[in-house]
N, C-alpha and C positions, 0 to 999 in steps of 0.2 A: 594555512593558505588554501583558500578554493578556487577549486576551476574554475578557469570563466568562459562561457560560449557568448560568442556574438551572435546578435539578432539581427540579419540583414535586414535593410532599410525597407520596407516593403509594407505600407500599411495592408495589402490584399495578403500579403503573406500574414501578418500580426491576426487580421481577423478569420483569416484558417485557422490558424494555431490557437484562437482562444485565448491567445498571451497575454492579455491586457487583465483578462478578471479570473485565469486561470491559477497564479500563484502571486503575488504579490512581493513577495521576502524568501524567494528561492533559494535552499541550502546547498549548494554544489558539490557533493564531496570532492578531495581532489584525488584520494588514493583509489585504487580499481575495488581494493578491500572493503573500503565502506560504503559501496557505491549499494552492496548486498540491504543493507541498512534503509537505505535510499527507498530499495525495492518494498522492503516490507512497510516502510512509511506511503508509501502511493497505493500500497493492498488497503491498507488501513483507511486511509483517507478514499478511497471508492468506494470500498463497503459500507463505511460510515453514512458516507452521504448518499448513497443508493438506499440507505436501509430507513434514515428520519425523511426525503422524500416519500419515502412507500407509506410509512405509517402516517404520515403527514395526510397525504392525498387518499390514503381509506379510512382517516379520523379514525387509528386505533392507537390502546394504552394501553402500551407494554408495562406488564406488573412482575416483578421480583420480591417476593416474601410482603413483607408491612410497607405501605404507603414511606415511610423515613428511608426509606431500602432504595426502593422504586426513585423514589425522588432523588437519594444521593446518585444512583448508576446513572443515569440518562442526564442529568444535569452535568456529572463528568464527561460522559459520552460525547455528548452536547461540545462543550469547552475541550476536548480534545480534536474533535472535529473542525473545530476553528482553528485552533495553532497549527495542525496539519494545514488547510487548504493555503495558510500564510506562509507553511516553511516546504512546502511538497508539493509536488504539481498532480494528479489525478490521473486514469488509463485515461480520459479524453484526449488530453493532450499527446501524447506519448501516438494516439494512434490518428488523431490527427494529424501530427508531425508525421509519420511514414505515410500516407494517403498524400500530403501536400508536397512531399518531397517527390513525388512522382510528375508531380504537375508543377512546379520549380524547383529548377536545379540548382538554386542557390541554395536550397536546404538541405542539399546533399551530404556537406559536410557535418552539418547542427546532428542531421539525423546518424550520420557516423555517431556523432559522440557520445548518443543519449542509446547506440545500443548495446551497451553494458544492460544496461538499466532495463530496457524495454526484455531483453536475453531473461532480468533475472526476474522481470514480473511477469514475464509467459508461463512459468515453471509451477510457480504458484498458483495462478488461472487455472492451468490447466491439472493440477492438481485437486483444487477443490472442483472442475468440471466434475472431472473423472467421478470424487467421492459421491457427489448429487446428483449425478448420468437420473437415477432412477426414485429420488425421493429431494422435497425442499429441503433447502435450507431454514431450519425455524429460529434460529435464534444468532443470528450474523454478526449482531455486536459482541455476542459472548465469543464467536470465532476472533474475529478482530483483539479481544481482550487478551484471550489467549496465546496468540501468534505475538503478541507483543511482552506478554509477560515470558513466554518460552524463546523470543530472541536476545530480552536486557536482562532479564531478570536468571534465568538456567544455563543460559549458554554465557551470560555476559562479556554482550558485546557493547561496544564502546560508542554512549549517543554524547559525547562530548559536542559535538557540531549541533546537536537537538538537544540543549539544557532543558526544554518546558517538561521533557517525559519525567522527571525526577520529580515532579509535582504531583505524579499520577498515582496514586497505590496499586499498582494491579495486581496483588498479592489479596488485599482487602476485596476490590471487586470481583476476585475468582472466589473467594468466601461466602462473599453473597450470594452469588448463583448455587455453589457447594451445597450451603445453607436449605438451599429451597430445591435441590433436585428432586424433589418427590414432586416438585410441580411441571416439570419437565419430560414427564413419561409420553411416549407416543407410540401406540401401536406396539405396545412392550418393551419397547427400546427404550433406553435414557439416554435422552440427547445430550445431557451434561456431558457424559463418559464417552458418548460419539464427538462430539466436539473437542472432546480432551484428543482422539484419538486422530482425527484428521489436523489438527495444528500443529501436531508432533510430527505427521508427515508430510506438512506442509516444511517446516523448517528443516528437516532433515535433506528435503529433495534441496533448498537454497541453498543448505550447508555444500553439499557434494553439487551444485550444478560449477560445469568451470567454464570460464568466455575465454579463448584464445584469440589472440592478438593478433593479426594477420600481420607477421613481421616481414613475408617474402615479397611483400608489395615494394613497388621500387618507385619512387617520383621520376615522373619527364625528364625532370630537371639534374637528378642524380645518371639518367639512364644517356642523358649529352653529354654528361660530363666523362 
């Protein structure tokens, strides 16, 4: 069973929010447990699409070991990118929605609901802030790759509400990069082994962040009676 939030009637409020072409086939989880899930599918899905805009708009061609290589990573890339933006909605939205909620109060309650969500993609944000405060990020999909093979795959958590991920190999796609981290060096670092190392505390902060429930809040309506 999923949540379901109502979208007050508001066409001014729908095109704030981006509603319309922001997620299409929205996956709601219903439990607070999977919501954590939720998070890393909207990390995935930003990065993704911040990352084929960029390359897009500077006409560059990310290569990974042999042309067959290159072409399977980015064409999965690609196709994973799409089932996201169909089943996850994006940081646009999310901060959309709290900016709009300011300027109507009819979204006061949508915005209650979605911050589990917005609580557990701050952590993560601010997480890889932190790691690249002082150098790029070069290689974002392989972050994305990662964060997602260390949440289904090491920690195995439960994408029952996301069947399309079991399509994915992301065992195979960390092989690849594996495979070619001699092409990965920068400034004597290996970004492979850095990316290994910031996904890992990327999920760790998710695992320990905890959302508490304002439960001493009391309704009007309990507070007459």
């Amino acid at each position: 069973m999923l949540r379901s939030l109502s979208m007050p009637q508001n066409n001014n409020i729908e095109i704030a929010l981006g509603v319309s072409n922001n997620c299409q086939n929205r996956v709601i989880p219903a439990m607070l447990s999977e919501v954590k899930t939720e998070a890393i599918l909207v990390f995935a899905r930003t990065a993704l699409e911040r990352f084929f805009i960029y390359i897009d708009e500077n006409d560059l061609h990310p290569v990974v070991g042999t042309e067959d290589n290159t072409e399977y990573v980015y064409s999965r890339l690609k196709n994973l990118k799409d089932k996201l933006q169909d089943s996850a909605v994006n940081v646009d939205y999310l901060m959309n929605l709290v900016q709009s909620s300011k300027k109507y109060p009819e979204l006061k309650k949508l915005a209650k609901h979605e911050e589990p969500l917005i609580n557990y993609y701050d952590v993560m944000s601010q997480k890889v802030a932190n790691h690249y405060m002082d150098k790029p990020a070069y290689i974002p999909e392989f972050l994305v790759i990662c964060v997602l093979h260390s949440w289904i795959v090491e920690e195995e958590k439960s994408i029952n509400l996301y069947p399309f991920l079991n399509d994915f190999d992301f065992d195979e796609l960390i092989h690849i990069f594996e495979t070619n981290r001699k092409d990965f060096q920068k400034d004597g670092e290996c970004i492979i082994s850095d990316t290994f190392k910031i996904s890992a505390a990327i999920v760790e902060t998710l695992k320990n962040k905890k959302y508490k429930v304002n439960k001493e809040r009391v309704s009007k309506t309990r507070k007459k009676k």
